[in-house]
N, C-alpha and C positions, 0 to 999 in steps of 0.2 A: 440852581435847581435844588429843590427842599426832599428828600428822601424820607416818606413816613413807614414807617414799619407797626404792626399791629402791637398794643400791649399786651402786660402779662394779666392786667386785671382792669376786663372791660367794664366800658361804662355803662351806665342804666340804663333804661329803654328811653328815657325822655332828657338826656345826659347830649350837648352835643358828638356828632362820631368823632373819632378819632386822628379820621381822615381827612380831614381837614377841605370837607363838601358843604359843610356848615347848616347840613343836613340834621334830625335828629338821629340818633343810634338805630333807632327801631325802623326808620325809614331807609337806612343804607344800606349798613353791615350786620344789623342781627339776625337778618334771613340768613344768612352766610354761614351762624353761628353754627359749630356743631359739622358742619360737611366736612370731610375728608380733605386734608392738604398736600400738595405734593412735598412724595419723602414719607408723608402719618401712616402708612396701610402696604403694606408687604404687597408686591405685583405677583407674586408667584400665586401658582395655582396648577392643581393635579392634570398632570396630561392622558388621554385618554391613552389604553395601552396600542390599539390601534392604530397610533400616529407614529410611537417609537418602534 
């Protein structure tokens, strides 16, 4: 079993992915590009005082 992990510098829009879907870039993973990953974005958030 082959383990792919995402690089540090993607490829083009017309580049195959990286992923090895043999798909182009723009058709797999660059919708993906830019969204939040788990671990990127702090879960915390203000509790209303009504709850504490």
């Amino acid at each position: 079993m082959t383990i792919t992990t995402q690089p540090h510098v993607l490829p083009s829009a017309n580049d195959l992915c990286w992923c090895g879907s043999g798909r182009k870039f723009k058709r797999c993973h660059k919708p993906l590009e830019g969204r939040v990953q788990a671990g990127a974005g702090s879960p915390r958030r203000n509790v209303p005082a009504q709850i504490i």
